[in-house]
N, C-alpha and C positions, 0 to 999 in steps of 0.2 A: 504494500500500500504506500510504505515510504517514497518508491522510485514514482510510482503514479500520481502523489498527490508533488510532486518534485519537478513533474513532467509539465505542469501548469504554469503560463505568467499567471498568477490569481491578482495581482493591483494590474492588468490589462485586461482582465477579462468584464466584459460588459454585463453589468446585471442594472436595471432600472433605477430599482431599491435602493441598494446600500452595498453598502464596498463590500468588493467581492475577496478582499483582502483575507476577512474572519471564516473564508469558508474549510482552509486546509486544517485548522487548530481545531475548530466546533468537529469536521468530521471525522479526526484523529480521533477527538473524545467521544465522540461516538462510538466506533466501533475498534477501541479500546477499552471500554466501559464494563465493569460487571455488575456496574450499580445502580437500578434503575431509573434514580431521581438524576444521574449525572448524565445519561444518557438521554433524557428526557430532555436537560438544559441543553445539553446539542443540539437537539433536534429543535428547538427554540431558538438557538441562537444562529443555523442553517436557517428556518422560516423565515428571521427577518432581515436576512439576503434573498433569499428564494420565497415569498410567499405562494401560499398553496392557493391557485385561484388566478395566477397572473401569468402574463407571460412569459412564457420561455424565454431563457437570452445562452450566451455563449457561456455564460456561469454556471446554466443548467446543467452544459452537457458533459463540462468538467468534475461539476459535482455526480452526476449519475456516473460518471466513468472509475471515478476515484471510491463511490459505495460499493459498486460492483468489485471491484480490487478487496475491499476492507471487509468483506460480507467474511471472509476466510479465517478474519480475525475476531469477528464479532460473539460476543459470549451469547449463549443459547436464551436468557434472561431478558436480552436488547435487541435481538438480530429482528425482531419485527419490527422495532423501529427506523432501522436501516432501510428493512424490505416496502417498509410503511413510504418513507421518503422518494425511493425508486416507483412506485405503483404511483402517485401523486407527479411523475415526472413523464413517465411513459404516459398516463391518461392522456394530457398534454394539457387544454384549457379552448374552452369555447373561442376566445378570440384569438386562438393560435389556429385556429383552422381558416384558411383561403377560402377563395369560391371556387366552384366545383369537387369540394369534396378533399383537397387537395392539401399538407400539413404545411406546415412552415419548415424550410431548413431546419432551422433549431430544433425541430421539434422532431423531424427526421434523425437529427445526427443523436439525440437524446434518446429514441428506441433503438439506434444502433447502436449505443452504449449499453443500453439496458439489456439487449438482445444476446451481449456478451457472458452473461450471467446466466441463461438457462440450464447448463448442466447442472450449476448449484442450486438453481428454482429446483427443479427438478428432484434431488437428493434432498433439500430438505422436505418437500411434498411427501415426499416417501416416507423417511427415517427420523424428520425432527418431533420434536415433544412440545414445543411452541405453537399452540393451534393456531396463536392471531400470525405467528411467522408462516404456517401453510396455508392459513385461507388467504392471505399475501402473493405467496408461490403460483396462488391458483391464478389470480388476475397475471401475474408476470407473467407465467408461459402462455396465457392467452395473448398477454400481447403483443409476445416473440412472434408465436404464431399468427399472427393477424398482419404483423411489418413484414416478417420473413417468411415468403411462400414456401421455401427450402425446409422453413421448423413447424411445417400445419401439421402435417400428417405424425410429428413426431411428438408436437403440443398435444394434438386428439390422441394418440397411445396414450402417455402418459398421466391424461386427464382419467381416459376411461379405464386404468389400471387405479388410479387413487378410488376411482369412484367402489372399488371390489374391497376398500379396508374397512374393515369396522366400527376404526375408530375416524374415520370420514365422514360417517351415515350423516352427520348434522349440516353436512356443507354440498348435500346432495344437489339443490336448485341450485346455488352456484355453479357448482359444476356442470349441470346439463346445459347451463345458458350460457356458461363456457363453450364447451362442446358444440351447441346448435351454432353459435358467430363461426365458428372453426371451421364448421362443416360448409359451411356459407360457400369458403374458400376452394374447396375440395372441387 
């Protein structure tokens, strides 16, 4: 996570808001964190560079690129938080979307970012013990699959194998409305 959040100008990186300066430190503590009020102040102190609701900017894409790097680090306790931040990036926002249907750059390169994290969606969908972290996973790899024609068929596996756990049964309508966007693609 070090080299990726290193990889960044963050005082050039355009965000609307507010200096995009605070964004490498807040998401270090983020997903370094084992403690859930410290990790919480992260993600508070990421919102007000990034508010949830706004638009996209080149701060966004840096930041989704650099949780996706940190998700490896993150303790089992917070990692929903992180995945929390990413889903609220990949949705993108009403006035990020053009006419005809069409996303903004940023908001493009911000699901290409986010897209890079499916194997890890993916694993913890399966194997984690964090529910609000897999019903998270479940929006992620739909979104993968929905940006990347290449992950539909791989998003729909793996949605309709979560759908067969037991301990899933509560996140079923999710998942099938998951699955029916998916299928859209197919």
């Amino acid at each position: 996570m070090e080299f990726e959040l290193a990889r960044h100008d963050w005082p050039a990186l355009g965000s609307p808001y507010s200096d995009a300066v605070a964004l490498p430190e807040a998401i270090r503590e983020l997903c370094t964190s084992s403690e859930r009020g410290a990790a919480e102040l992260a993600v508070r102190r990421i919102s007000r560079v990034l508010p949830t609701g706004e638009k996209l900017s080149q701060a966004s894409v840096a930041t989704a690129s650099a949780l996706v790097h940190g998700l490896w680090r993150c303790n089992e306790a917070v990692i929903d938080l992180a995945l929390g931040l990413l889903c609220d990036i990949a949705a993108g926002f009403e006035e990020d979307e053009s006419e005809g249907g069409r996303y903004s750059a940023a908001h493009l390169q911000c699901l290409h970012e986010v897209s890079l994290g499916f194997s890890m969606y993916a694993e913890i969908l399966e194997t984690g013990s964090n529910m609000d972290a897999r019903t998270a996973c479940i929006d992620l790899i739909t979104a993968c699959g929905l940006f990347d024609e290449g992950m539909t068929e791989r998003a729909v596996f793996f949605l309709e194998s979560v759908s067969s756990l037991p301990d899933m049964r509560g996140c079923d309508a999710v998942v099938q409305n998951s699955l029916s966007d998916l299928r859209e693609r197919l």
